[in-house]
C-alpha positions as CSV (number, residue, x, y, z in Angstrom):
1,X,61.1,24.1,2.9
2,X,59.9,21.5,5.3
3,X,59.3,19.3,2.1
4,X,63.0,19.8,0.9
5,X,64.5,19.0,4.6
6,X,63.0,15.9,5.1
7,X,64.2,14.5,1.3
8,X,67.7,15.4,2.7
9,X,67.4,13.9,6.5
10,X,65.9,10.7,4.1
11,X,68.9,11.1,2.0
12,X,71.2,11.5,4.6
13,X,69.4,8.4,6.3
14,X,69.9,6.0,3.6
15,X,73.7,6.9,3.0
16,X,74.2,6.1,6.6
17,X,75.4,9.6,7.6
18,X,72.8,10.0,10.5
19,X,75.8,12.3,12.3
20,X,76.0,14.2,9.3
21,X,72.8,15.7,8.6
22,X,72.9,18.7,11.3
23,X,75.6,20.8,9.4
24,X,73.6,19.8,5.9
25,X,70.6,20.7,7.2
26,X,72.1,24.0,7.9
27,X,74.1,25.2,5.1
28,X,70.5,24.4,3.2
29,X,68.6,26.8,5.4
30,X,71.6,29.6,5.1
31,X,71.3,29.5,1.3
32,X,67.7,29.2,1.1
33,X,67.0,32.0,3.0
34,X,69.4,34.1,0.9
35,X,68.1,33.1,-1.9
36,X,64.7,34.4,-0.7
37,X,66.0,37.6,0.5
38,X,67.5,38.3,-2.9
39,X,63.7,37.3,-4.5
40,X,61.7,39.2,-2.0
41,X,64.1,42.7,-2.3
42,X,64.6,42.7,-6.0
43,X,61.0,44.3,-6.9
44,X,61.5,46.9,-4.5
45,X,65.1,48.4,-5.4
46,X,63.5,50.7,-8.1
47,X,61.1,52.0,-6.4
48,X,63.6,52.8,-3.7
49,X,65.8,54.1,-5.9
50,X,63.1,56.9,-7.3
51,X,62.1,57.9,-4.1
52,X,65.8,59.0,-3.2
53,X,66.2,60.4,-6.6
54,X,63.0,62.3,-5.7
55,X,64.3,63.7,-2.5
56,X,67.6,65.0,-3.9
57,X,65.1,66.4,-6.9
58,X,62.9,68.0,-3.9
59,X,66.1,69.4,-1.9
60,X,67.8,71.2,-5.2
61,X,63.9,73.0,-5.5
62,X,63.8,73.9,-2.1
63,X,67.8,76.1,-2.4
64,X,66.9,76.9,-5.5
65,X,63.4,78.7,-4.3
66,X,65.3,79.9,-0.7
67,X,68.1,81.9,-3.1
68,X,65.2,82.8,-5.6
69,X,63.2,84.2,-2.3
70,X,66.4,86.0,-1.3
71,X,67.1,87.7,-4.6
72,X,63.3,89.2,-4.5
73,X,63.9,90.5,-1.0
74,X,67.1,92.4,-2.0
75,X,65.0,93.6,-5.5
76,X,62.4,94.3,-3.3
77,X,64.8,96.6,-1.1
78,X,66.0,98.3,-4.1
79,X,63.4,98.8,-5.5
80,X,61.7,100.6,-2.5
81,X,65.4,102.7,-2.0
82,X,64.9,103.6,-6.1
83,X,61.4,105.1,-5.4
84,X,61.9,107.0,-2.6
85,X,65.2,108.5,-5.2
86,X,62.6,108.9,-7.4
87,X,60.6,110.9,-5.4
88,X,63.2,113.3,-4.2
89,X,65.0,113.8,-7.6
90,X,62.3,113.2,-10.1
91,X,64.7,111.9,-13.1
92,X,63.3,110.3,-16.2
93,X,65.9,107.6,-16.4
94,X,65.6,106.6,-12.9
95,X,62.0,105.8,-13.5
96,X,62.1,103.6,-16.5
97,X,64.4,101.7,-14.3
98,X,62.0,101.3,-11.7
99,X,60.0,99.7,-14.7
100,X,62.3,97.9,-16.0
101,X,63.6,96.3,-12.5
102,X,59.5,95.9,-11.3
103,X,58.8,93.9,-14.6
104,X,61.9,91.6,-13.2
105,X,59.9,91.7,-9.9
106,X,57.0,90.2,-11.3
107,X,58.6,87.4,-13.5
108,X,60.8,86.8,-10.2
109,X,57.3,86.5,-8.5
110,X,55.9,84.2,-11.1
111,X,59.0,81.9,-11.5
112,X,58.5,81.5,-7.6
113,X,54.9,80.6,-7.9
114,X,55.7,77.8,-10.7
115,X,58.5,76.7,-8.7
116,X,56.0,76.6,-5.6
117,X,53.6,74.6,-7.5
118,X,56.5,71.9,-8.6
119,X,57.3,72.1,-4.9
120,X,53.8,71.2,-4.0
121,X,53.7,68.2,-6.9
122,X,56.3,66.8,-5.5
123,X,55.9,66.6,-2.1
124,X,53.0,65.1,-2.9
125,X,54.9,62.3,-4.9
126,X,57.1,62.0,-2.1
127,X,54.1,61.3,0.6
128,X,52.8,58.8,-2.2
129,X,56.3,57.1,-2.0
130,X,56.4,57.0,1.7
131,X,52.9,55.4,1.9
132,X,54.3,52.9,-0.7
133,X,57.4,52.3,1.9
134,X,55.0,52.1,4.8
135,X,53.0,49.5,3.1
136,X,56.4,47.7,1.8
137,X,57.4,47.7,5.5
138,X,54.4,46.4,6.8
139,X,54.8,43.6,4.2
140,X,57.8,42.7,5.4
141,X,57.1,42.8,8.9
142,X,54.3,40.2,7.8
143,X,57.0,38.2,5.8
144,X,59.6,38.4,9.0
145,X,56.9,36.9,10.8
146,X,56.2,34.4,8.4
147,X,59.8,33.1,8.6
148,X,60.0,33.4,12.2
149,X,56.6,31.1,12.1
150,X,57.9,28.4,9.7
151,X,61.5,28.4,11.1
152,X,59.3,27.0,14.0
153,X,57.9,25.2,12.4
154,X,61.1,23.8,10.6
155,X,62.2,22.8,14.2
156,X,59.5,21.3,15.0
157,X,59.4,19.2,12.0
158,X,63.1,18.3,12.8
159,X,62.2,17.1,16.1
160,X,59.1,15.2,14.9
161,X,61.4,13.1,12.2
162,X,63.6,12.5,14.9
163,X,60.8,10.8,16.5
164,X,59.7,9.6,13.7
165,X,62.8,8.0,12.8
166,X,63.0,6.6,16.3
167,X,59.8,4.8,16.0
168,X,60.9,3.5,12.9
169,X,63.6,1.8,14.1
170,X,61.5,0.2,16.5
171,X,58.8,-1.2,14.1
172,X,61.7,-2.2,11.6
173,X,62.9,-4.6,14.6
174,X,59.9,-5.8,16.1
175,X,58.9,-6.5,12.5
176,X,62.2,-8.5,12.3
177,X,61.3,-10.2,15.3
178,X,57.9,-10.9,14.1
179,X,58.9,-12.2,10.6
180,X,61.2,-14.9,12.5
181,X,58.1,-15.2,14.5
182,X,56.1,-15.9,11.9
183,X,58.6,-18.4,10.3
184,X,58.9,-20.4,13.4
185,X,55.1,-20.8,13.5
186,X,54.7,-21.7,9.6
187,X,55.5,-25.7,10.2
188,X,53.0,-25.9,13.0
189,X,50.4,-23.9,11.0
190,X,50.9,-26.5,8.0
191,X,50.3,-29.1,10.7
192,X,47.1,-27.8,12.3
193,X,45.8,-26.8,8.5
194,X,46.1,-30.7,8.2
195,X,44.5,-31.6,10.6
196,X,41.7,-29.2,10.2
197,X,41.2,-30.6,6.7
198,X,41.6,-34.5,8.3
199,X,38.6,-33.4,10.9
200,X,36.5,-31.3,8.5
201,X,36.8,-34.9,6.3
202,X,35.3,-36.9,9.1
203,X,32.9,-34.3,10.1
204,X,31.3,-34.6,6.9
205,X,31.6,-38.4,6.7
206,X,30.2,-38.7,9.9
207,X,27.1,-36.2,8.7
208,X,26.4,-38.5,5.9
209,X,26.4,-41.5,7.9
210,X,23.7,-39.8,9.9
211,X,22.1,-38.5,6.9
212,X,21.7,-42.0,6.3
213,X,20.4,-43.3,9.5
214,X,18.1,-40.2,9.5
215,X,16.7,-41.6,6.0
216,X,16.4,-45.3,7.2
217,X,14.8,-44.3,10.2
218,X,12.5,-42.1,8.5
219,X,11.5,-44.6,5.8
220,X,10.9,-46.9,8.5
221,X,8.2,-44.5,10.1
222,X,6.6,-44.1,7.1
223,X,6.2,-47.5,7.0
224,X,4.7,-47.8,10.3
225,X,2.6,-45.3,9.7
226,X,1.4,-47.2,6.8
227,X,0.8,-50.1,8.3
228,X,-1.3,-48.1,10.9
229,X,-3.2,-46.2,8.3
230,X,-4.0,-49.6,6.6
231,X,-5.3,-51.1,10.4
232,X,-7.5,-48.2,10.9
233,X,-9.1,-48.3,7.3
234,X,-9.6,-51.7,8.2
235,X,-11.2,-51.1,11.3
236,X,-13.7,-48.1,10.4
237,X,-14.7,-50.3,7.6
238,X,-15.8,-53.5,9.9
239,X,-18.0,-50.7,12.5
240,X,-19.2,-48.4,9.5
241,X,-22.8,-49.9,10.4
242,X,-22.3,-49.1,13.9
243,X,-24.4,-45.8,15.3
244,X,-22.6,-42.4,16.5
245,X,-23.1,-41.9,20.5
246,X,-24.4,-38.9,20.9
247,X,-24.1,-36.4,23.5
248,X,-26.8,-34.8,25.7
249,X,-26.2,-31.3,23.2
250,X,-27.2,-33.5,20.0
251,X,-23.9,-33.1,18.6
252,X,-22.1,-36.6,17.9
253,X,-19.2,-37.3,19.8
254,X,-17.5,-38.6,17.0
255,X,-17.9,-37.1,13.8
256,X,-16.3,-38.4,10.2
257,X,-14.1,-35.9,9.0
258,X,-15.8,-34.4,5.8
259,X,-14.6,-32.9,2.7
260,X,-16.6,-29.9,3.0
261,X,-14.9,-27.0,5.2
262,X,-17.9,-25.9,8.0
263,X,-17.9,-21.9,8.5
264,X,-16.9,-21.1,12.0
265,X,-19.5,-20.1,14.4
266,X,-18.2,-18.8,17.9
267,X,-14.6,-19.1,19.9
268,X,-14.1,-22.9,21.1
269,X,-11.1,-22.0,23.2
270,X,-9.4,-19.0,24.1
271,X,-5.6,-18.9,25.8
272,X,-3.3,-16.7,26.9
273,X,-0.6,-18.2,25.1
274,X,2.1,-15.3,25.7
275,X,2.2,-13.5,29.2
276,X,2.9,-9.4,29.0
277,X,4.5,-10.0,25.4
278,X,3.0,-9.2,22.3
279,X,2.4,-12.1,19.9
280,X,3.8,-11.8,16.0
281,X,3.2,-15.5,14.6
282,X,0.8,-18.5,14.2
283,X,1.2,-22.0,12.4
284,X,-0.4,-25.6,11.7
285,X,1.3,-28.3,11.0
286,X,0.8,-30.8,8.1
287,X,-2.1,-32.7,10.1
288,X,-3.7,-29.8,12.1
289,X,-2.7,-31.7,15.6
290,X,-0.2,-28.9,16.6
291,X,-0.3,-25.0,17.0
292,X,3.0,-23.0,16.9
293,X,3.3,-19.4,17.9
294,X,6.0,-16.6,18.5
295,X,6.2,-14.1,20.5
296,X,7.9,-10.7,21.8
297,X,9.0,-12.6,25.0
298,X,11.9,-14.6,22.3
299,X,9.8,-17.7,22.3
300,X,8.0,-20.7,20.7
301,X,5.3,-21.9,21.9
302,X,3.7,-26.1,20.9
303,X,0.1,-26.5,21.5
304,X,-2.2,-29.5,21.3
305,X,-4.7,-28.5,19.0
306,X,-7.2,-30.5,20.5
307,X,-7.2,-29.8,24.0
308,X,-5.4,-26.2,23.7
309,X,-2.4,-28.1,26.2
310,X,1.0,-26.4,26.0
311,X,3.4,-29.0,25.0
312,X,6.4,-27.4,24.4
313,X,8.5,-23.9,24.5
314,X,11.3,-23.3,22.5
315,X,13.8,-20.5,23.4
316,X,16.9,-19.5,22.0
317,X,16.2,-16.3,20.2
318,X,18.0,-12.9,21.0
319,X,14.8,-10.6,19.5
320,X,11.1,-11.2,19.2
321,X,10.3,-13.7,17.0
322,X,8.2,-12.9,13.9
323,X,7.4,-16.1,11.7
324,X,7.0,-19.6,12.7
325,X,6.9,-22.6,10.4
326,X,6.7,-27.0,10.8
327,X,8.1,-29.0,8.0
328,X,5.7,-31.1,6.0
329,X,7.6,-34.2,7.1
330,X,6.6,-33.4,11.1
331,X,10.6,-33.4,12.3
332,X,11.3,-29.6,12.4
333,X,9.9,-26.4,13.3
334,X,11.8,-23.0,12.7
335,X,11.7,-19.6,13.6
336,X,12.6,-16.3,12.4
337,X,13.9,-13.8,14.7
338,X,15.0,-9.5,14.7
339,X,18.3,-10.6,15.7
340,X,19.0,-11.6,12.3
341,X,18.7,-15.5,12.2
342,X,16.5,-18.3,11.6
343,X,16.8,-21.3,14.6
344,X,15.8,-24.7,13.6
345,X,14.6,-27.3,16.5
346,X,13.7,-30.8,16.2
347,X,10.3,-31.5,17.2
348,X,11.3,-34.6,19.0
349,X,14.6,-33.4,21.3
350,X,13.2,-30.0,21.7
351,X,16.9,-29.1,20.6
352,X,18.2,-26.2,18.0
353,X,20.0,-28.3,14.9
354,X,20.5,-25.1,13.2
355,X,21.4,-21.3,13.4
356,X,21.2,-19.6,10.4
357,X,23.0,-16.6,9.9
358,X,23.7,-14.0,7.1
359,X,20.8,-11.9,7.1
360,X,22.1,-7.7,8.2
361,X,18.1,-7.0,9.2
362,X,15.7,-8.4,10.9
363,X,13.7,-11.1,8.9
364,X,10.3,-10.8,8.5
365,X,9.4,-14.5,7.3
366,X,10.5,-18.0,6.7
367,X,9.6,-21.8,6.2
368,X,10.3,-25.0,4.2
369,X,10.4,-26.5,0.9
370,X,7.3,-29.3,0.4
371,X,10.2,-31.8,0.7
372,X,11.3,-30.4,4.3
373,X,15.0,-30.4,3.1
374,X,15.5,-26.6,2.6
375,X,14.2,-23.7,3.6
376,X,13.6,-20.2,3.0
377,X,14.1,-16.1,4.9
378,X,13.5,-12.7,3.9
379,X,13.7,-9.7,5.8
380,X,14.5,-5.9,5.9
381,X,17.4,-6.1,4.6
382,X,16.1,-6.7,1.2
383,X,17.4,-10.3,0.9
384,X,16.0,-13.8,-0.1
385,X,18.2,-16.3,1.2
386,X,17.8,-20.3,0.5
387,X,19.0,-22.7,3.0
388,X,20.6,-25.9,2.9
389,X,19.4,-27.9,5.9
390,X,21.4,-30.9,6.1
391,X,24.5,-28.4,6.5
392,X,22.5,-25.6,7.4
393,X,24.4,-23.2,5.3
394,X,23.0,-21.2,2.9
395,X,23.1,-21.9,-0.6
396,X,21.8,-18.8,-2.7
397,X,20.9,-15.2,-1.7
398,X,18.8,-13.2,-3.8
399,X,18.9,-9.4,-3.9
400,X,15.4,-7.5,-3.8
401,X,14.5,-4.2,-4.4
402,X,12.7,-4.0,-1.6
403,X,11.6,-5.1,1.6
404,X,10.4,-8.6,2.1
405,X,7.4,-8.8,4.1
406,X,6.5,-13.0,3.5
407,X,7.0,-15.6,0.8
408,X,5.9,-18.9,0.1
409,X,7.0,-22.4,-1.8
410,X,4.8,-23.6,-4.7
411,X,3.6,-26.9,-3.8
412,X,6.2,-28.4,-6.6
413,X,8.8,-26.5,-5.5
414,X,9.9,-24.6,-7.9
415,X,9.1,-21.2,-7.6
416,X,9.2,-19.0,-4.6
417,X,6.9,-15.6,-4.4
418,X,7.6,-13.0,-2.5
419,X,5.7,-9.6,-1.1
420,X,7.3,-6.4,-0.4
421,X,7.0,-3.2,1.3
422,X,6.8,-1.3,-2.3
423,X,3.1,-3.0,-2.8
424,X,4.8,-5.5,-5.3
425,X,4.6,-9.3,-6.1
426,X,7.6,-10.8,-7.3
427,X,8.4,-14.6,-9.0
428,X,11.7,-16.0,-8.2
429,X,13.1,-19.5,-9.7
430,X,14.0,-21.5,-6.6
431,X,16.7,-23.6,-8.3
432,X,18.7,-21.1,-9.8
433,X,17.6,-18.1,-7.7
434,X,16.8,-15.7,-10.7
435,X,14.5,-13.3,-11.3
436,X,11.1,-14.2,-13.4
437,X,8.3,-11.8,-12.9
438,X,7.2,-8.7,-10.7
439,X,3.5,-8.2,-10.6
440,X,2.5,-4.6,-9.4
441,X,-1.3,-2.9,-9.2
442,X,-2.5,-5.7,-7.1
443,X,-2.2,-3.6,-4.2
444,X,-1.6,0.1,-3.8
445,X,0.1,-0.6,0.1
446,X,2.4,-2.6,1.2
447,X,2.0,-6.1,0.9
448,X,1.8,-8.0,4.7
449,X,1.4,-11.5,3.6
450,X,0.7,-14.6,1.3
451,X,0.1,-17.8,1.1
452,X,-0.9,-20.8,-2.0
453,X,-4.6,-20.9,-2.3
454,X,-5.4,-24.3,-1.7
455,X,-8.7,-23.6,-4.2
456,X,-5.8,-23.5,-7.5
457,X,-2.2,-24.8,-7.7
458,X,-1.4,-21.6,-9.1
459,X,-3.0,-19.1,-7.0
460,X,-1.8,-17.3,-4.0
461,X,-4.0,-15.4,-1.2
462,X,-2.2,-11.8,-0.2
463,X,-3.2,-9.6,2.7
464,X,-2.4,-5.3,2.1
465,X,-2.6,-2.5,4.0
466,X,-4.9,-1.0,1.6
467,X,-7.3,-3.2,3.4
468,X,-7.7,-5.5,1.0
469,X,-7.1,-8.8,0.1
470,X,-6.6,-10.3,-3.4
471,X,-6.6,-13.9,-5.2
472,X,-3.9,-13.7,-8.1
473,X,-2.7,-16.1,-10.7
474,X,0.9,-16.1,-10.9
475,X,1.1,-18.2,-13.9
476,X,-0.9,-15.7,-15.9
477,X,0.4,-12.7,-14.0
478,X,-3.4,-11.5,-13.4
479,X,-5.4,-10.4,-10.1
480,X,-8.7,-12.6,-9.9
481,X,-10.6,-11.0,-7.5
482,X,-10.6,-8.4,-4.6
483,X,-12.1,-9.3,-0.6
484,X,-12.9,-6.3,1.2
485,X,-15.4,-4.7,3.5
486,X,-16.2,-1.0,5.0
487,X,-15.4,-2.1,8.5
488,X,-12.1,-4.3,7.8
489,X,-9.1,-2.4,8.5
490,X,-5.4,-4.5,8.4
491,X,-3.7,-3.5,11.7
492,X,0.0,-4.2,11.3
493,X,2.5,-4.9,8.7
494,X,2.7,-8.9,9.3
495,X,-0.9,-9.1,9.3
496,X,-1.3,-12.8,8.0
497,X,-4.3,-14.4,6.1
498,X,-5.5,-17.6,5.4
499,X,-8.1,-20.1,3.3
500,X,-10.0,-22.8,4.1
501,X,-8.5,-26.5,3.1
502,X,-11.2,-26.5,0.3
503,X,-10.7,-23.0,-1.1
504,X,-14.6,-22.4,-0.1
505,X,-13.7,-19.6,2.6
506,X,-10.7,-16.4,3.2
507,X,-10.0,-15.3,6.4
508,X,-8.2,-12.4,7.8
509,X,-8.3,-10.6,11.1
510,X,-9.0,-7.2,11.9
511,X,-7.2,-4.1,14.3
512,X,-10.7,-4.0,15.8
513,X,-10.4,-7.8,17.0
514,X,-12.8,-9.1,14.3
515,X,-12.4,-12.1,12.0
516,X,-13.8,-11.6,8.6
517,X,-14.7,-14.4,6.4
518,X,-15.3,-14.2,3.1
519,X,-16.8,-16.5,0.2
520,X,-14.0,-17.4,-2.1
521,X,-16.1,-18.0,-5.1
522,X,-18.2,-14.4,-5.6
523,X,-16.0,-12.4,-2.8
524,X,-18.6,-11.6,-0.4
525,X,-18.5,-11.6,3.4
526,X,-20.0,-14.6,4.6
527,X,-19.3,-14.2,8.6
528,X,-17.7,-11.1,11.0
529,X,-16.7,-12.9,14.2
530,X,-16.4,-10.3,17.2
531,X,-16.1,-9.8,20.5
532,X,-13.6,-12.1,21.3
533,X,-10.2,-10.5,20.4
534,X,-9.6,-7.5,22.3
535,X,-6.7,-6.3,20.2
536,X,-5.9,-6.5,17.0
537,X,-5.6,-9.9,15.3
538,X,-2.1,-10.2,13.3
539,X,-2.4,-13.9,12.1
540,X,-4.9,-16.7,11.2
541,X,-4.7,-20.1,10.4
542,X,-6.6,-22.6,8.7
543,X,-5.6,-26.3,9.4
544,X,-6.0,-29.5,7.3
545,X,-8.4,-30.7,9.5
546,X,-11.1,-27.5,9.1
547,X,-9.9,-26.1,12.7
548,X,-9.6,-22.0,12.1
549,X,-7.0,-20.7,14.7
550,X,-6.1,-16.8,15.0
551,X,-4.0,-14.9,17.5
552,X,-4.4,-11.2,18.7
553,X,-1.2,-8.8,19.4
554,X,-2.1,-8.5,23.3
555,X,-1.5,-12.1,24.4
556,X,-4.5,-14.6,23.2
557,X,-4.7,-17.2,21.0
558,X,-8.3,-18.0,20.1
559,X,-9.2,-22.0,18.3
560,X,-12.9,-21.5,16.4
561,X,-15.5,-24.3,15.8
């Protein structure tokens, strides 16, 4: 009904008889609710009809049994008058019609008891009928009710389309108003559009001209550096007859740098390089001068390597920081972040270049290409995204199955591989971003790290929770061998390993504080360094220049000789 009034107050609407639609809505409800009278009655009119057909039947039973009753009470009196003449006069005749008229007694009798029984039957009908009426009564009290309820309802309907209609009105004229809002504003949007597109133009022209600069003034570094490199060559080679000074210890002062990696011995300096945060990452760069690390406190910390100086700290993060990186080329350091982006700073301002944004989790690693011109993040979220540094925008993402715990750059640059929280290894084409390979069975727990093993240009070094760590060639999609030890436990999930510049020695630290070193070649464990750590070691690193660095999650950072 409600259904049926609204289609005629939006009739009545459009034919511009607002006025009108009162009386309309009326007549409607008049003849719909006679229409449903004449629906609702029409099952019931037989049933109505019997029962009073069944009364009448009941009434003409009940005179006929009252005159049937009074006709045996005045045989019954004559009867009784007949025997008592009977008695006193003793005729013949008078008794066979005592007979005759007893026999008419009985049948009288009888007749009444069938007529008694019909009686019965049908007051018995007749209760059955009335229960049927009660019932029908009851139903349409129920049905009253129901039309009381919806002829509410009806009104309230009414007055909510007035409203309705009211607020109608009002959008349709502030949309007017707006649509000759909106046409004013079209010429100076055009304009501003223009100019956008004018500025966007110079932007970019002006980025290339410093692209440019950037490149000459970077080609003429390298050329200094050259030049220097050639003067110092020069100058070891006129004193290599001269003798090392040596110290009162024995040791030479100044050593030349060998090709052979040394195994560390005991802790040559140990800092507290975070204050009352715990500490997630640890880096070289290129030349082994410089220490990186990052921390729960939403910081980056530069360190001489040398003399364990703090030379820098970079801030800007919103979350902890979880992976640190330096370019190859020594301009830029990065770092990954739980708030869902990857800052890059210039090593010389001390200045963020870069925010990268996109990632929905936090990301769990990141770093450069070999050429320092792109980079790379993966996180929780299950993505791989590669970045475009020049306009720090990111140029493809690539959808995992699965959590991304760290990934690395082949040394060519053309493959990245990736570790994940389901125990996998997985090859990715950087170029085009597709899949190539998934290598599973390595490890049987989730995958905390990896890194190239400088020992084979096709071999990466992976750290597991199963407490293991494994050499695997990802060209022939094979595990080569296996490190592990009884007492070496992995103590977080960002647990990251390392190897020696000459491939000779793995290391990986310990949640008991310990560094374990293994012998790359036959896989046994060479050294156990304790004692120094006093929580659990989540990261080492192995510079260039043979110094082994490692940090613990309460704090320290600890350089080894």
């Amino acid at each position: 009904l409600v259904k049926h009034l609204t289609v005629i107050m939006m009739d009545q609407n459009h034919a511009g008889g607002a006025c009108d639609s009162v009386p309309a809505i009326r007549d409607f409800v008049v003849v719909q609710l006679r229409m449903r009278d004449k629906k609702e009655r029409s099952p019931f009119e037989d049933l109505i009809n019997s029962r009073t057909k069944l009364l009448h039947e009941n009434m003409m039973l009940e005179n006929t049994q009252a005159n049937l009753s009074k006709q045996i009470s005045i045989q019954t009196e004559e009867l009784r008058q007949l025997r008592e003449a009977s008695g006193i006069e003793g005729g013949g005749s008078k008794c066979q019609k005592c007979a005759s008229m007893q026999d008419e007694l009985t049948r009288n009798l009888r007749e009444k008891a069938d007529d008694k029984q019909q009686i019965l039957k049908m007051t018995q009908q007749v209760r059955d009928q009335q229960g049927v009426i009660e019932k029908m009564k009851l139903d349409m009290k129920e049905m009253e009710n129901t039309i009381r309820t919806m002829r509410e309802e009806q009104k309230s309907a009414v007055a909510r389309m007035k409203d309705v209609e009211a607020s109608l009105q009002v959008a349709v004229e502030e949309c007017g108003s707006r649509t000759i809002e909106i046409d004013r504003l079209k010429p100076e949007l055009h304009k501003l559009q223009a100019e956008n597109f004018d500025l966007v133009n110079e932007l970019l022209k002006l980025k290339g001209q410093m692209a440019d600069k950037y490149n000459e003034i970077h080609s003429l570094m390298e050329e200094v550096e050259s030049k220097k490199r050639i003067a110092e060559a020069a100058t070891s080679s006129s004193n290599v007859v001269a003798s090392p000074e040596v110290k009162d210890d024995g040791i030479a002062a100044s050593e030349p740098v060998s090709f052979l990696c040394r195994l560390p011995q005991r802790a040559k300096q140990t800092i507290v390089a975070h204050e009352k945060s715990e500490i997630h990452a640890l880096a070289h760069n290129s030349s082994g001068a410089m220490l990186l690390t990052g921390s729960d406190d939403r910081t980056m910390k530069l360190w001489d390597a040398r003399t364990s100086s703090r030379l820098a700290t970079f801030s800007g993060a919103i979350k902890a920081v979880m992976c640190v990186a330096f370019s190859n080329d020594g301009n830029y350091v990065l770092g990954a972040s739980g708030d869902f982006a990857v800052r890059l700073w210039s090593l010389k301002t001390k200045r963020i270049l870069h925010t990268l944004t996109g990632h929905q989790s936090k990301i769990y690693t990141a770093g450069f290409t070999p050429d320092s011109r792109h980079a790379f993040s993966g996180g929780y979220d299950r993505m791989i995204k590669l970045w475009d540094l020049h306009e720090g925008l990111v140029f493809k993402t690539i959808a995992c199955s699965s959590s991304c715990n760290d990934a690395v750059v082949t040394q060519e640059g053309s493959v990245i591989v990736s570790v994940h929280l389901d125990n996998s290894i997985r090859l990715w084409d950087f170029r085009t971003g597709s899949f190539e390979h998934e290598m599973t069975g390595v490890h049987s727990q989730p995958i905390t790290s990896v890194c190239m093993y400088p020992g084979g240009t096709d071999m990466v070094l992976t750290n597991s929770r199963d407490d293991s760590l494994a050499l695997s060639d990802f060209r022939k999609y094979s595990c080569v061998r296996k490190f592990q030890h009884s007492t070496y436990r992995n103590g977080v999930n960002w647990n990251r390993a390392t190897a020696s510049p000459d491939g000779k020695f793995i290391a990986a630290g310990g949640s008991d504080g310990s560094i374990f070193v293994w012998e790359a070649e036959d896989g046994n464990l060479v050294s156990q360094l304790r004692n120094v750590h006093r929580s659990a070691v989540v990261a080492c690193s192995w510079a260039t220049n043979d110094q082994l660095a490692s940090i613990e999650k309460e704090h320290q950072m600890v350089i080894w000789e």
